[in-house]
C-alpha positions as a printed Julia matrix, in Angstrom:
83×3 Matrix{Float64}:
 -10.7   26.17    6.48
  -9.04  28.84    4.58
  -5.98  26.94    4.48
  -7.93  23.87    3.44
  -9.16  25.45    0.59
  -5.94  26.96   -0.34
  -4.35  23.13   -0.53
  -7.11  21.86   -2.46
  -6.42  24.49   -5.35
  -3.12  23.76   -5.53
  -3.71  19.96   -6.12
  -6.44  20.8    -8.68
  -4.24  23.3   -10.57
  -0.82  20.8   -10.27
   0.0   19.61  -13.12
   1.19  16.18  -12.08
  -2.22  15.02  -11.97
  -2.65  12.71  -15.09
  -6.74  12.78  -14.51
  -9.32  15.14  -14.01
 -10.07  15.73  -10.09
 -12.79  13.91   -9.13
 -11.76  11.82   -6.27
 -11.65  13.92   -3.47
 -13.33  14.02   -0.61
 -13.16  15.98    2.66
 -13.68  14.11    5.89
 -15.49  15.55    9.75
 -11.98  16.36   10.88
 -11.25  18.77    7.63
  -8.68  16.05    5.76
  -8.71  16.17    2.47
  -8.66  12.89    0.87
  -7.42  12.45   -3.26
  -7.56   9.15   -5.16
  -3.94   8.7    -6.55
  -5.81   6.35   -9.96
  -2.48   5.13  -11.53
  -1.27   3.25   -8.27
  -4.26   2.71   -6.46
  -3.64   5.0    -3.37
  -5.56   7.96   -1.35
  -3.75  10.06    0.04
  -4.83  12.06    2.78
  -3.98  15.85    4.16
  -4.28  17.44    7.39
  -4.8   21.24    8.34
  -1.34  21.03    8.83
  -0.21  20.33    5.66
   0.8   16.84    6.04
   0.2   13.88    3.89
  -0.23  10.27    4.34
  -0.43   7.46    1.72
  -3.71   4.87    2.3
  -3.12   1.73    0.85
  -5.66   0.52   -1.25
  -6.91  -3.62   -1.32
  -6.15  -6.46    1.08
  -2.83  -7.56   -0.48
  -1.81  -4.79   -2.72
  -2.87  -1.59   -4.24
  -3.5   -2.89   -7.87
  -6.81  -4.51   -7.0
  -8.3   -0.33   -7.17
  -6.16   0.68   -9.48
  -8.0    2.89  -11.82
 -10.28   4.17   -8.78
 -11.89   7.69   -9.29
 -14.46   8.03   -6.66
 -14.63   8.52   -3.32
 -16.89   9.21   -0.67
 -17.69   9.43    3.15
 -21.01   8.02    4.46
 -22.32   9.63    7.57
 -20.75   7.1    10.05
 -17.19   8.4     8.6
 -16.39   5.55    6.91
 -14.51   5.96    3.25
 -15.96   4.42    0.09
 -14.91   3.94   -2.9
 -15.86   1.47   -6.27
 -12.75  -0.55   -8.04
 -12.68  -1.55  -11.42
């Protein structure tokens, strides 16, 4: 967790993040999911340190463009509003 926590500050503190840090979310398995607004992506990151890019929308990442919210509902499953 410590290391978790130690990943999280340094995306909160980067300063390539154009807009305040509000979509994040941390899932049962300790991944810590960010809303990337300008191109419509989450990105995830493991206890590991890796990262993975989520696709946002059935054909293409502009239909959440803009997107700063995100959330897990207790069956796991991510949410988050467009528009």
């Amino acid at each position: 967790m410590r290391r978790l926590s130690l990943i999280l500050f340094a995306l909160l503190v980067s300063p390539a993040f154009g807009h305040d840090a509000n979509g994040i979310a941390i899932d049962a398995k300790d991944q810590i999911f960010v809303v990337d607004a300008e191109d419509g992506q989450v990105w995830s990151i493991d206890a590991e340190g890796r990262s993975r890019v989520h696709l946002v929308g059935i054909t293409d990442a502009k239909s959440c463009r803009h997107t700063h919210h995100l959330a897990f509902d207790e069956t796991g499953t991510l949410w988050l509003p467009s528009g």
